[in-house]
C-alpha angles and dihedrals in degrees: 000000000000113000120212130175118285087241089068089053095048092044089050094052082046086053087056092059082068095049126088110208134077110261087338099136078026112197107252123223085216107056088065125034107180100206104184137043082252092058087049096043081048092053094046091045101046110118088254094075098063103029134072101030110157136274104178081119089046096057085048091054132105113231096095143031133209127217121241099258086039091056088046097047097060112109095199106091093196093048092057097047090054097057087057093038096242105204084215099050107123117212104220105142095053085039096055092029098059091038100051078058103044079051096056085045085064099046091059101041084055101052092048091056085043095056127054125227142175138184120008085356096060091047091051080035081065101045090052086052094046086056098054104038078051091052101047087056095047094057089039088059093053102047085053087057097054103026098039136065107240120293109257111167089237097056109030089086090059110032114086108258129188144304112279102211106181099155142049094227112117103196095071127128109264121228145144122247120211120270090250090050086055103053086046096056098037068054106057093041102059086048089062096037089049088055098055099037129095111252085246137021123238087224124034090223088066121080112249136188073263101063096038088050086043094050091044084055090059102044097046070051104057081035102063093238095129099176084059101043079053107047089040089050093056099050091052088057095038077062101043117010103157120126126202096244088222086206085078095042113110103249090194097056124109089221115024101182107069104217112263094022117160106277083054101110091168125002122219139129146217132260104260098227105194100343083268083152105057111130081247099062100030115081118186120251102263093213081051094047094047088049099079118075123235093254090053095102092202080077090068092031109043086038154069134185116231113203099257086064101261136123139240131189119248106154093100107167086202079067098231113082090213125135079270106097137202111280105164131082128256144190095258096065097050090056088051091045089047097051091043090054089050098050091048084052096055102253093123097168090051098053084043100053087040076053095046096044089056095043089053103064092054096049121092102259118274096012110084121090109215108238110253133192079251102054100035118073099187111026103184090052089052089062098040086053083052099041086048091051085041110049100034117149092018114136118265095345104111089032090055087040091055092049093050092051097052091074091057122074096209094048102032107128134190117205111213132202131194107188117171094337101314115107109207128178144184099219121194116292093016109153087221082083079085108059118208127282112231115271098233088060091058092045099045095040113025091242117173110251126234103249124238 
């Protein structure tokens, strides 16, 4: 096969990113041929692994709000139908993005299978693997948030899931799983990926048995499968426990969180889409806002006060507080998984002390009264309140969040808009939580739409 520059390969995956069909310009095996472990390292660690995840969910989200000339300013069509949940609006950017990556996954994986190694080079030969196979999946995970309705144990084995691109073959024939097929096989990816990687990356923008074990956690999570979320949970933070103490976080910076800090388990970041979430479009939900006491740091930390009275969000764990979100995966939120899934597991006193060793460190010191069995009258709703004023603007939490609740009488929740005199809302069940493949998938593939 002809061999070209990794650059070309990498520029030719940047050139998808413009097109708007489904393996239309499809990225051929045989443009690029990595013949060393170098070539491949180079190909897991290139920027377009851990940038440009996406935030439709995000935009549909309820966290923030936009005012009237702010929504109308937005140049991004999409962008704008996604904050009103526009039965017509068509996902193509997370689509091509996540699968441009998954692609370069397989292209490694294969050639790994392809070339032989021993000694030193095995062990690095591993690792690569353990990437991939991490990557794929984590790309895997994100597409189910955005192109599927909401995993429930009764339904998965019938809704159309994802595409399950294993190979890098792209001449496959193109079809979707079902929802439950894809979580299995996110599932069994991240399994294998978790037993060949180190327990931590030497850089956080490389995946780590942290971050497989991390990313198990959140999607047992989003599963239902509380024992697993737990037990998944506890072995990410067996593996990296340490919490960011906020009383010796700086309250005057622009951006308080210095990028890789130590909560940080893996490091990537949203598309920006629009730029909807500039400090200067997003305002801060005012009943959020008003739900952290005068003595939460993270009030003073994740926010800062405009003139006309309203907030905007500046706490960014990526340490930048651009449109670019948070897309990694951090410490705070396996605490909060694991004392949700205790609580769910009846082990009421372990999911409250989990809580109470994360909310202490954003207290001011010496102010803040650990929850109790005795003081606590609902335990599990107490959680849910910390884990929604902790893991705001993280893609695809509080989306995710939103579609797990809908099944669920008591947390079922209906974001609401109101946007130049018109009130719109995304009530429980509401097929708008999958958003539309793009139309030239369906078209060039024969892929089942998502029905309106």
């Amino acid at each position: 096969m002809k061999k070209l520059p990794l650059i070309l390969l990498f520029s030719l995956l940047a050139g998808l990113q413009g097109c708007d069909t489904f393996l239309d310009a499809k990225p051929d095996k045989a443009l690029a041929t990595p013949e060393t472990l170098a070539d491949l390292a180079a190909m897991m660690d290139n920027v377009v692994m851990h940038t440009n995840y996406p935030v439709a969910g995000d935009i549909a989200s309820d966290d923030y709000y936009m005012q009237d000339a702010v929504w109308e300013a937005i140049t991004d069509q999409v962008a704008r139908q996604n904050y009103v949940w526009d039965p017509a609006t068509e996902q193509v950017f997370p689509w091509l993005d996540a699968y441009n990556r998954v692609f370069i996954a397989n292209v490694v994986l294969d050639r790994l299978e392809e070339l032989r190694f021993a000694g030193n080079s095995l062990a690095q030969a591993d690792i690569l693997k353990g990437q991939a196979l991490f990557y794929r999946a984590f790309n895997f995970y994100h597409l189910l948030q955005v192109y599927t309705l909401p995993y429930t144990k009764a339904t998965a084995g019938s809704l159309p899931g994802i595409v399950l691109k294993l190979k890098s073959d792209t001449e496959e024939s193109i079809v979707r799983a079902s929802v439950e097929e894809s979580y299995n096989q996110t599932i069994s990816d991240l399994e294998a990926a978790a037993a060949l990687l180190p327990a931590q990356a030497q850089f956080k923008t490389q995946p780590s048995k942290a971050a497989a074990f991390a990313l198990l956690a959140r999607i047992y999570l989003i599963m239902g499968d509380y024992p697993a979320a737990n037990r998944h949970a506890g072995a990410a933070i067996e593996l990296q426990p340490s919490l960011t103490d906020y009383n010796a976080v700086s309250q005057t910076a622009a951006n308080p969180f210095a990028i890789f800090h130590q909560e940080v388990i893996l490091h990537a970041t949203g598309a920006s889409r629009g730029g909807v979430f500039n400090a200067s479009r997003a305002r801060i939900d005012t009943l959020l806002y008003q739900s952290y006491a005068n003595n939460d740091l993270r009030k003073v930390l994740y926010f800062r006060r405009n003139t006309d009275g309203t907030y905007i969000f500046k706490g960014d764990y990526g340490g930048r507080n651009t449109s670019n979100l948070f897309s990694g995966i951090a410490t705070d939120e396996m605490y909060l998984i694991r004392a949700e899934t205790f609580v769910r597991m009846e082990e009421v006193e372990k999911g409250l002390a989990d809580l109470n060793r994360l909310v202490l460190k954003r207290w001011k010191t010496g102010t803040f009264v650990p929850y109790s069995t005795s003081n606590t009258s609902n335990p599990l709703q107490t959680i849910l309140i910390e884990r929604r004023k902790e893991l705001l603007f993280r893609t695809n939490i509080r989306w995710s969040d939103l579609r797990r609740f809908a099944a669920d009488p008591v947390l079922a929740q209906t974001p609401v808009r109101k946007l130049k005199g018109t009130t719109y809302s995304l009530q429980p069940g509401d097929l708008h939580y999958a958003f539309l493949i793009p139309a030239s998938a369906v078209n060039l593939s024969g892929l089942q739409q998502n029905s309106r």
